[in-house]
Structures are given as structure tokens and as C-alpha cells.
C-alpha positions as CSV (number, residue, x, y, z in Angstrom):
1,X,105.9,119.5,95.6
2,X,103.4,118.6,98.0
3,X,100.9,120.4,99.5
4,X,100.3,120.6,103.4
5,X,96.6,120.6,104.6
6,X,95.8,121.1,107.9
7,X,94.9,117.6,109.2
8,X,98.8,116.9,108.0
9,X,99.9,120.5,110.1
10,X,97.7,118.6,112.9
11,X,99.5,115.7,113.0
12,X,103.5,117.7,112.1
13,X,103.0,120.4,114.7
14,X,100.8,119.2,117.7
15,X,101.6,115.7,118.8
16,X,103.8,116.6,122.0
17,X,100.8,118.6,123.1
18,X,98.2,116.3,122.7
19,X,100.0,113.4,124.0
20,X,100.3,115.1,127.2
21,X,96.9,115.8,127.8
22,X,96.2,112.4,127.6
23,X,99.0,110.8,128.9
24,X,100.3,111.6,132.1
25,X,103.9,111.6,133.4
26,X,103.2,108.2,135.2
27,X,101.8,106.6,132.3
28,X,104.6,107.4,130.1
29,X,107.2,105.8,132.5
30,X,106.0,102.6,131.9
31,X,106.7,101.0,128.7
32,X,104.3,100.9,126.0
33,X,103.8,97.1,126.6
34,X,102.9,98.0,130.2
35,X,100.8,100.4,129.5
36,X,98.6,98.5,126.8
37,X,98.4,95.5,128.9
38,X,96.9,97.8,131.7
39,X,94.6,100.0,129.7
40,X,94.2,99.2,126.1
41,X,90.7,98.2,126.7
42,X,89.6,101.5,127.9
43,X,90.8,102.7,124.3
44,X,88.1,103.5,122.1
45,X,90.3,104.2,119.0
46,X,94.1,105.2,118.8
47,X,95.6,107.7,116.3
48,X,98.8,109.0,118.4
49,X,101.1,107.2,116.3
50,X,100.6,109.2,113.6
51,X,101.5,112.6,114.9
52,X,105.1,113.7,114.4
53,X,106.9,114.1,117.5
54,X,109.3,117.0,118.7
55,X,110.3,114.3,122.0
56,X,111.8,111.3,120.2
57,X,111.4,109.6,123.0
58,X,108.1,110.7,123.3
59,X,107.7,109.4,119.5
60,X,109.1,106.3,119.4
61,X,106.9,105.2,123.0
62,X,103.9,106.3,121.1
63,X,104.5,104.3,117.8
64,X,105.2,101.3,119.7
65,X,102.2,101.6,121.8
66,X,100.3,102.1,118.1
67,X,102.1,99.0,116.9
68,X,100.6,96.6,119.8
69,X,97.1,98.0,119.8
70,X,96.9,97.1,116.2
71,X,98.7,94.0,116.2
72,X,96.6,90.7,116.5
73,X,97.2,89.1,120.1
74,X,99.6,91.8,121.1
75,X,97.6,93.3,123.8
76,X,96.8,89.6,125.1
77,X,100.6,89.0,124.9
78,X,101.4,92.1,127.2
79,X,98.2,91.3,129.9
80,X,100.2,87.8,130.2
81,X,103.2,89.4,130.8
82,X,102.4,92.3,132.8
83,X,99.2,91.4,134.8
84,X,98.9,89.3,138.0
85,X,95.9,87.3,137.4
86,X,94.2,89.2,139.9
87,X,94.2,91.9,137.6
88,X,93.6,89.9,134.8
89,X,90.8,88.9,136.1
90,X,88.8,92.5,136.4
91,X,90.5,93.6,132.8
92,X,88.3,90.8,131.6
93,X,85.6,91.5,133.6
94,X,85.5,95.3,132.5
95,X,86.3,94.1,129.0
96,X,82.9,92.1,129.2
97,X,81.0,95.0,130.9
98,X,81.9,97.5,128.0
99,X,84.7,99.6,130.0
């Protein structure tokens, strides 16, 4: 038998809530590739991919987004994909400053 404690309720009972108020409807349109190449380096840290999900949808984008940001060259692989390199350009530059 195993025993729930509350970080593990935390992370059963909350994630659609929490994702939400981080993630707006805009940002969940694009795919989780997009979205990492665009702002994984204003991400501090990343922990949504361990919450259970009620949205599956809303589960599997949020795993996936979890597997690039902690893949090596990942995030580089979706900026060369997804940015013009106009906008590479100031995601470096903002990258450099500490953004």
C-alpha cells in the first residue's frame, strides 16, 4: 500500500490549475517545440511535467515541453527550427543579458 503525501496530492490533483495560470490559451496552441524555442530561456526551472493531468491533451503538451527543456541541444534544435534569425538573434542577446 502506499501512502499519499501531500507534495504527491500536489502534483495528482492540481496540475490543470496550475498550468493555466501560467500558460495562457495562446501559448498552449503552439506546440511544445514552438513554445521552448520561443521562451525556454526565460524559464528559471520546470516541474509541470510532473503533475498529473485531468486534460490529456493538456498532459501530454506539458510532458513533451518537459522532455526538450531537459534534453541536451533540444531547445537549440527547436530555436533552429522555429526562429527567424532575427529572433534568434535577441534570444541570444537576452540569453547573454540574464533574461
Amino acid at each position: 500500500m502506499r501512502i499519499t503525501t501531500s507534495s504527491d496530492s500536489r502534483f495528482n490533483e492540481e496540475g490543470d490549475w496550475i498550468a493555466q495560470q501560467f500558460f495562457s490559451p495562446a501559448d498552449l496552441q503552439m506546440s511544445p517545440e514552438e513554445y521552448a524555442a520561443r521562451h525556454a530561456h526565460l524559464l528559471g526551472c520546470f516541474s509541470f511535467h510532473l503533475y498529473r493531468y485531468r486534460d490529456p491533451v493538456l498532459g501530454a503538451w506539458m510532458r513533451r515541453l518537459g522532455e526538450i527543456l531537459s534534453t541536451e541541444g533540444e531547445v537549440e534544435r527547436c530555436q533552429q527550427r522555429f526562429l527567424t534569425p532575427e529572433e534568434l538573434t535577441i534570444v541570444r542577446k537576452q540569453q547573454a543579458e540574464g533574461f
